[in-house]
N, C-alpha and C positions, 0 to 999 in steps of 0.2 A: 427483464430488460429495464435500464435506464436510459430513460429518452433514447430510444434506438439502441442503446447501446447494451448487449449482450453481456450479461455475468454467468459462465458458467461452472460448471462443476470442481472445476483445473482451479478457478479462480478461489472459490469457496475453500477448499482444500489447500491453499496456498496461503488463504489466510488465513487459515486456522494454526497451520503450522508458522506464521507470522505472529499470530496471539497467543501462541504456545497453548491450545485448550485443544482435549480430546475432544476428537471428532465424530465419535457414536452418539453425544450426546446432543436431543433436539435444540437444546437453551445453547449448548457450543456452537449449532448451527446456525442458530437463529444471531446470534451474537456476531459470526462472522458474515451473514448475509447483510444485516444493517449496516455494519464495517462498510461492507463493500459499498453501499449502495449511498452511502453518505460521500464514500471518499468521490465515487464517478460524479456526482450530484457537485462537491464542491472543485474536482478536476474542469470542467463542465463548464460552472460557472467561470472558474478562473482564465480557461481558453475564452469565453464570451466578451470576458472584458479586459482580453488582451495582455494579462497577467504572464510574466514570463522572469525565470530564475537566470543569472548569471552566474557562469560554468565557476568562477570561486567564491562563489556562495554556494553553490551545490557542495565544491568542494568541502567549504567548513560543514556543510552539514553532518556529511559521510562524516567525517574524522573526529565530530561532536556525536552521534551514533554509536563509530566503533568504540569510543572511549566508553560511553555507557555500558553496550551489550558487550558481556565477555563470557563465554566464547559469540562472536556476533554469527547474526542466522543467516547472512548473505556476506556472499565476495562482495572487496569492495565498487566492483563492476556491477556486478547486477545491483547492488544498493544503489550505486548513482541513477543506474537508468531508470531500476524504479524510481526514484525520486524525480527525473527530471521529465517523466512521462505525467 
């Protein structure tokens, strides 16, 4: 848990195939629990102090993302939302 908030297994495993790192291994796990727990920590904060993206900005994000990752590891649906979560 981060401040209340629950990471579980789904989550772990989501990042890991996010960080492209096999997932038997403890240091891949360890690697994406920190992930997690940094990202909730800085989501978190940025709700606390009212921090909020606008929809084309998010937009350039996604399409500065897809241009990077090719083949990309999310629709670009679920990329927005994760990002705008």
């Amino acid at each position: 848990m981060v401040n209340g908030e629950t990471i579980t297994l789904q989550d772990v495993r989501s990042k890991l195939d996010e960080l492209s790192l096999e997932g038997g291994s403890s240091k891949a796990l360890q690697v994406a629990l920190e992930d997690l727990i940094k990202e909730r920590l800085l989501l978190q904060k940025a709700h606390e102090m009212g921090i909020t993206i606008s929809d084309s900005a998010l937009d350039l994000m996604v399409d500065e993302i897809k241009k990077d990752k090719s083949p990309s590891p999310l629709p670009s649906k679920e990329l927005r939302n994760k990002l705008k979560t």
